[in-house]
N, C-alpha and C positions, 0 to 999 in steps of 0.2 A: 362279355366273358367274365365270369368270376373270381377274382383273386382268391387263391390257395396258402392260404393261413397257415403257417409253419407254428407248430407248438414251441414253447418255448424249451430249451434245453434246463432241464430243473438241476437247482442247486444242491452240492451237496455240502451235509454239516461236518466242520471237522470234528474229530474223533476225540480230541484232546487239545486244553491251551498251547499256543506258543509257548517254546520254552525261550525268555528273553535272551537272546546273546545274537551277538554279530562278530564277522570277521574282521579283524579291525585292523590286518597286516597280512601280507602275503611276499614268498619270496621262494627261489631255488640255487639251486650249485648245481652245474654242469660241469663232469670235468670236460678237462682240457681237450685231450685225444679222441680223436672221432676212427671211427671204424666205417668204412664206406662197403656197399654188397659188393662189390671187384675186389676188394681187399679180400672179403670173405669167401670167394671163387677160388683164388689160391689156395685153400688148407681144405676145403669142403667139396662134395660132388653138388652143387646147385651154379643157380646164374644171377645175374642181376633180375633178369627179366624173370624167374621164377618167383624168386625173392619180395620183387614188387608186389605181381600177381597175387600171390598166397598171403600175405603182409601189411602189403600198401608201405614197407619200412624200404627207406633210402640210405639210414645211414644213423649209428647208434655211438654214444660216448662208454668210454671203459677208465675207471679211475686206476690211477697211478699204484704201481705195486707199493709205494713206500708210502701210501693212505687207507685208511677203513673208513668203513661206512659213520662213525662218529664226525670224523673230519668234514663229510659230504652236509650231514645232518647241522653238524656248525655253524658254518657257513650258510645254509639252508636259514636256521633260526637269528641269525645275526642281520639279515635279508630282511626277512618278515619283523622283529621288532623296529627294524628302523622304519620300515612301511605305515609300521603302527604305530611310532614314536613314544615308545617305550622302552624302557631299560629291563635289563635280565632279572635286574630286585624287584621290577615288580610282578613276575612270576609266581606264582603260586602251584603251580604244577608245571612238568615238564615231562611228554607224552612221547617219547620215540616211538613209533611202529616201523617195525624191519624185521623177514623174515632171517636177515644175513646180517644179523649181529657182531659187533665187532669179535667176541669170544663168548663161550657159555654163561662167565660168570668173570668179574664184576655188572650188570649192568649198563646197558649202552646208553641207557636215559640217565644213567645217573655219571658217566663219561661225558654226556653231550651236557649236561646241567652245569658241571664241575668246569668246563672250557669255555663255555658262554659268562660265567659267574652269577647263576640263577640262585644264589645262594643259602636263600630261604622257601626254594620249589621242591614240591615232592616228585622225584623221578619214578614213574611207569613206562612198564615197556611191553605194547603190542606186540605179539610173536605169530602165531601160527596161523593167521588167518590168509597170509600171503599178501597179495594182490587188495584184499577186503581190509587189511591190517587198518590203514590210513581212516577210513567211516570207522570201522569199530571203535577208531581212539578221539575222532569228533564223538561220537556219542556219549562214551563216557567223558570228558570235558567238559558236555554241556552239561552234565549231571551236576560235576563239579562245581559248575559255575551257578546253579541253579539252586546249592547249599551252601556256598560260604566262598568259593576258591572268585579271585575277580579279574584274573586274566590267566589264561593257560596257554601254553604253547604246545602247538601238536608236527611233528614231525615226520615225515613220510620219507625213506631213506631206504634203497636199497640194491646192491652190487650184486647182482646174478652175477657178473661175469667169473666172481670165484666159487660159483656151486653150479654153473654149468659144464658140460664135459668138450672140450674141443672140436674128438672125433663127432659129435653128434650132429648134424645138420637141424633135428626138428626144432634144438634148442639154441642151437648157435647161432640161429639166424635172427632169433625172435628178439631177445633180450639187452637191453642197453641199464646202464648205471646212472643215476640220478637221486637227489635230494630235493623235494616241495616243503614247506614250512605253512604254515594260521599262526594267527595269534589270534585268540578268543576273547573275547568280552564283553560282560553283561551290555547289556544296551536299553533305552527308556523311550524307542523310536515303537510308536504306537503301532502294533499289527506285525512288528518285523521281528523275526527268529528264527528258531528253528521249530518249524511249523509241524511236522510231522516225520517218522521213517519205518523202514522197513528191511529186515536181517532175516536170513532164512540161512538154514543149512543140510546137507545129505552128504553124508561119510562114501568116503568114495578115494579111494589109490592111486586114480586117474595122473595124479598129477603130485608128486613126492620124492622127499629125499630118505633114501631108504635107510641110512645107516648114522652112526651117531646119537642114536639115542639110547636107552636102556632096554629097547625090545634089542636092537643090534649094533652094540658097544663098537667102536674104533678097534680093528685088530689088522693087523697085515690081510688079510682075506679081502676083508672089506674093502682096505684100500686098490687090493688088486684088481676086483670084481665091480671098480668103479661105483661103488656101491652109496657114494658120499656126493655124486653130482645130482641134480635137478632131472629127473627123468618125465616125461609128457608126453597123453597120448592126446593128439591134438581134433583128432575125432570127437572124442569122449568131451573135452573142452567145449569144441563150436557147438554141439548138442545142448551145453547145459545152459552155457550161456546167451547164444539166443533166442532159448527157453525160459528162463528165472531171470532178466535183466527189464525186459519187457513189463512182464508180469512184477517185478517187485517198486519197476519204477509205478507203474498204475497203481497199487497198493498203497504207495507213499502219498501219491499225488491225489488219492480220494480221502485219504486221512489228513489231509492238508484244506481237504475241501475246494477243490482246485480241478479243472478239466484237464487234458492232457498239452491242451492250445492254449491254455490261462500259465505255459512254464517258459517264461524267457530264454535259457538257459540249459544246457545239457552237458553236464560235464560229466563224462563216463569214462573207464573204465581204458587206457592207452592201449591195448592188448594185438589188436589185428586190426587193419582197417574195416575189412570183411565184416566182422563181429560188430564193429562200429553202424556200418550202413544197413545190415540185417537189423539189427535194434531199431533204430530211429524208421526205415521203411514200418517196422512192423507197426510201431506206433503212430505211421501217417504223421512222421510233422519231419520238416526241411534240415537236410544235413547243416545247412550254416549256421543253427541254432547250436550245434555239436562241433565245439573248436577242438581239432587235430593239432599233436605235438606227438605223436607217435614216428610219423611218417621221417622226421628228423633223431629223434631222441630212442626209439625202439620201446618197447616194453619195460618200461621202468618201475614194475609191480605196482608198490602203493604209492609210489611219486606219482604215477602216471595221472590218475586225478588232479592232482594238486599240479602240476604244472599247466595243467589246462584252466583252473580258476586262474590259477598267476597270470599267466598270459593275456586272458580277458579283463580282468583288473587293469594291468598295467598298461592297458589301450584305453582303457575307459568304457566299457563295452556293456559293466555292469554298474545299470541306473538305479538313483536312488526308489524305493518299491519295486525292483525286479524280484520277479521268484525266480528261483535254480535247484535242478537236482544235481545231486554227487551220487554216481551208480559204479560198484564194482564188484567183481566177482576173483575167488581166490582157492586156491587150492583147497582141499577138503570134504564136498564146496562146501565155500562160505559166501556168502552175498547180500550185501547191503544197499539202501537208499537213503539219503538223506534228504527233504527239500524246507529250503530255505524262502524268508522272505530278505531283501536288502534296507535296510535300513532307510530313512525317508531324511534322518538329522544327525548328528556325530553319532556314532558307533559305540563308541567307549564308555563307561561307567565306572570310574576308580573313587567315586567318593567313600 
């Protein structure tokens, strides 16, 4: 009988160099107070058992009325620099992303730079991407880092609990509070970066907060009409995203020059569990590649990546040469990839 010779699966070229930089720190802030689904049965028409179902969420943290989101992100960056053993002076930028900024104006990166004592960092602040906010300000960091900046910190922070609405069940169930932190740094580990990514977007209402801006200013109406909470159609959501999650992590991962079974590592997007297992089925590769913190923490927008790098980190989970993607998607839509390779020798680069 004649052996049946399997072609070889052909290489593909990356698209563009690694851009040198690694994660050289990682860290979070949970608050305190947990919210469990039987708590949430009381004020809401749902159940535990619905909750799970539709969710995969068990039980989500809500920070203290007499804390903002700055506070979260603090503590978040004081986390990750000691991870990376580094001090705040050596800062060079300081990247909040948060859609729920502590107020309009002064700046919350520049609130969270001024508490850390990043004192020579340039504060940026990620705003409208949602959920995507957290990749969009890896990206620009590595840009940073790829011109002149030699360690950045990026911050992922964000309190739905005070721009969702109570009465609502589609929103109340979903969303928990939380703070993930990077510290960035060039790195001289041969082959290891940020290897490739992938941002796409399509304007869409689906998921908004209607009032407070300048199309529709703060007035008595607005606050009657609810019109300042977090509204979502959750339909419109599951469609987009495990439509464009799939497809932009493959994007990343052939501009990385990399098969879909050559990615150690799947850090996505904390949203639904459902969303979770749809993605990773679709792409044929093993949920235990894809570490869950949702299922505890709830929908923590653009922390929700970043606590799932945390976690795998702080197990030891990611080996020296591992590749990894960060996948999320965010109101708007917004939706990005990022994949990485892990470094093989110290991370760091501050000469």
């Amino acid at each position: 009988m004649n052996a049946v010779l399997e072609e070889p699966v052909p290489r593909i070229a990356p698209v563009r160099p690694a851009i040198p930089i690694a994660v050289a720190g990682t860290g979070i802030h949970l608050p305190d107070r947990v919210i469990t689904n039987e708590q949430l049965t009381r004020t809401l028409d749902t159940t535990d058992e619905w909750i799970v179902d539709r969710t995969g969420i068990r039980e989500r943290r809500r920070l203290a009325a007499n804390l903002a989101v700055s506070d979260m992100a603090a503590a978040a960056a004081r986390s990750a620099l000691t991870d990376a053993a580094l001090a705040a002076a050596d800062l060079d930028a300081v990247i909040v992303a948060s859609y729920t900024s502590d107020q309009p104006l002064p700046s919350t990166a520049l609130i969270v730079k001024e508490q850390i004592g990043a004192h020579h960092a340039l504060p940026l602040d990620i705003t409208q991407a949602a959920c995507a906010n957290g990749l969009q300000a890896i990206l620009v960091a590595a840009h940073l880092l790829q011109v002149s900046a030699r360690a950045v910190l990026v911050v992922a922070a964000d309190c739905a609990s005070r721009v969702t609405d109570p009465r609502d069940r589609t929103t109340g169930v979903f969303f928990g509070d939380a703070a993930g932190a990077v510290v960035l740094t060039r790195t001289e580990s041969a082959g290891a970066g940020l290897l490739a990514w992938d941002f796409g977007s399509q304007l869409s209402y689906d998921v908004e907060i209607r009032a407070g801006g300048s199309r529709l200013p703060t007035t008595e109406h607005t606050v009657a009409d609810r019109d300042h909470y977090l509204r979502m159609d959750g339909r419109a959501v599951w469609a987009t995203a495990t439509s464009q999650l799939p497809q932009s992590i493959r994007t990343a991962a052939a501009g990385a020059g990399l098969l879909i079974t050559e990615i150690d590592h799947f850090f996505l997007h904390q949203a639904n569990l459902n969303i979770l297992t749809a993605a990773m089925t679709e792409l044929e590769v093993p949920m235990e590649r894809a570490p869950i913190t949702l299922d505890l923490l709830g929908n923590t927008g653009s922390a929700g990546v970043f606590t799932a790098l945390h976690h795998a980190s702080i197990r030891g989970r990611i080996r020296p040469g591992d590749t990894y993607l960060m996948s999320a998607i965010g109101a708007g839509f917004q939706w990005g990839t990022l994949c990485f390779r892990h470094p093989t020798a110290a991370s760091g680069e501050l000469d």
